[in-house]
N, C-alpha and C positions, 0 to 999 in steps of 0.2 A: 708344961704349958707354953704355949707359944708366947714371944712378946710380942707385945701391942705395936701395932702399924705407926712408925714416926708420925708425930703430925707435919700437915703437911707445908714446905718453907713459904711465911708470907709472902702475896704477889710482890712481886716491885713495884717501888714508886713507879707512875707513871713519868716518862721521861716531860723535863720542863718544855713549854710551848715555846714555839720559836719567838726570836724577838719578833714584837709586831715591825711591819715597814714605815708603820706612822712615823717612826720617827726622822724617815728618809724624807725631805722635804718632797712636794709632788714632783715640782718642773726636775730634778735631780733622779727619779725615777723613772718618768717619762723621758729623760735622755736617753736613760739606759734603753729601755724599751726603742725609741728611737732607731736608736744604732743599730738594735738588733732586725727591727723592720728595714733599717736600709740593707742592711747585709742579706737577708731574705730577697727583699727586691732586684741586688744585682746580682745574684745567682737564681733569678728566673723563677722562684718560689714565689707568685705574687697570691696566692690564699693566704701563705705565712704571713707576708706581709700585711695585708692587708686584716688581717686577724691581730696581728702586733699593732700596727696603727690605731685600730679601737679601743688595743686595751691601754693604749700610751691617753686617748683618749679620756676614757675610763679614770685614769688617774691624774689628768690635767685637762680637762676640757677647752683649757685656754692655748692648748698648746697648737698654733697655725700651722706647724710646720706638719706637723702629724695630718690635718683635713688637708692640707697642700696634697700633700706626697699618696696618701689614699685617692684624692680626686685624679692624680695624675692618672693611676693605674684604673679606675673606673672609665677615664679619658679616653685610654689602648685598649679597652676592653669594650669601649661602645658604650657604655653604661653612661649617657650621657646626663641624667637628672640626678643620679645619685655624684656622679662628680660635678655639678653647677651647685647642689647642697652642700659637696665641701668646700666647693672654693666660696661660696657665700658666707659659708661658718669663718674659714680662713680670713675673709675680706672684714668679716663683723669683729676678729678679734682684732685683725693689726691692719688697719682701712689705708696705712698710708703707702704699704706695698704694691707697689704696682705693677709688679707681674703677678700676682694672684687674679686679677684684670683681665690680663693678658689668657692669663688660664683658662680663665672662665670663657671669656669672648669665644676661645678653642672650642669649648662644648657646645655654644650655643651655635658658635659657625656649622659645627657636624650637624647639629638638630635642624639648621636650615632657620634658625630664628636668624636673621641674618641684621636684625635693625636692633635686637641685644646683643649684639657681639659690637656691632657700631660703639654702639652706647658703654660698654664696657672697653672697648679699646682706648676711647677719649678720655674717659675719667684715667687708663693709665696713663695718658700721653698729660694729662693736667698734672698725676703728680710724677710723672719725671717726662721731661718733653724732650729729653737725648736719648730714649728708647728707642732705637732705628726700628725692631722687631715690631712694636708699636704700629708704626706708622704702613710700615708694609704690611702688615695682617690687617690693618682697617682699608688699606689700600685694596687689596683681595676680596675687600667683605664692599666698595664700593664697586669696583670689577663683577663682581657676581650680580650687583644689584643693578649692573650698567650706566654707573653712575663716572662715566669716563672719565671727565675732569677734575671730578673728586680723587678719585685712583692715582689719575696720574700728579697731582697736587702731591698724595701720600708716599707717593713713589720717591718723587724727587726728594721730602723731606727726608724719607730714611735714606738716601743716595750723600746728601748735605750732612749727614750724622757721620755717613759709613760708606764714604767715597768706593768702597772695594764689592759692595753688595751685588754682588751677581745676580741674584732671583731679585733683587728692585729695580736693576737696571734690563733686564729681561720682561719683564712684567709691563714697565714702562714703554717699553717699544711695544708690548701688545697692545696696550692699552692706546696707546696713540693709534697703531693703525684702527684697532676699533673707533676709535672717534671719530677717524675719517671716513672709517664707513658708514657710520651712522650721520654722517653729514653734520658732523662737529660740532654737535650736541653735549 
């Protein structure tokens, strides 16, 4: 008689479930995530990026630096209202940065809103007024709007910040002969 077929060896334990990450504080998660978006980013991976950005997101909502650096790459990419959403978000968590300002003013300059990019440049220039960058991109955004003596006002302040400024002291000369043409208005 044949013997009976072994029975057959109980399955295995299911192997234990990983630790959960809850116990990784967010902002401490979200760095990681970070780091790994910035490194995506300066190797020209901006999908990665920007895929890392959301989920740094995802796990810190609070984190500006994450809507920062997303909006930047929306910024190069054209995508002008989904970066003015991140630099809003960025502005709504940490208001007293003021190049997230600056950021934004960036988007709304390319959109052609050119009286919110005004309005977003002064609120940077209020909370830091040694912002040369500041002063010359509201200068540009008075320039575009022909608003000469504004321009050249913005000029000279960022020139008084950053005596070395090439594109303010360039600018400034344009701006000046425009005013004479316009018969110094």
């Amino acid at each position: 008689m044949p013997e009976p077929a072994p029975e057959p060896a109980p399955a295995p334990e299911p192997a234990p479930a990983p630790e959960p990450v809850a116990d990784v504080p967010p902002e401490q998660l979200a760095s990681t995530i970070l780091y790994e978006a910035g490194a995506h980013r300066s190797k020209g991976e901006l999908e990665e990026a920007v895929a890392a950005f959301s989920r740094a997101l995802e796990v810190d909502p609070s984190s500006f630096s994450a809507y920062n650096n997303r909006g930047l790459i929306y910024l190069d990419r054209g995508e002008y209202d989904k970066a003015i959403a991140d630099f809003t978000e960025a502005a709504r968590v940490q208001p007293e940065r003021a190049f997230l300002y600056t950021n934004r003013a960036s988007a709304y300059k390319r959109k052609g809103e050119i009286a919110m990019a005004i309005s977003d440049l002064s609120t940077a220039i209020e909370l830091d007024d040694g912002l040369s960058t500041a002063y010359f991109q509201r200068g540009n955004c008075f320039f575009e709007a022909k608003m000469y003596k504004k321009a050249i006002e913005d000029y000279q302040r960022a020139l008084k910040i950053n005596k070395k400024y090439k594109d303010a002291k360039d600018m400034k000369i344009r701006a000046e002969q425009a005013l004479k043409e316009q018969g110094g208005r």
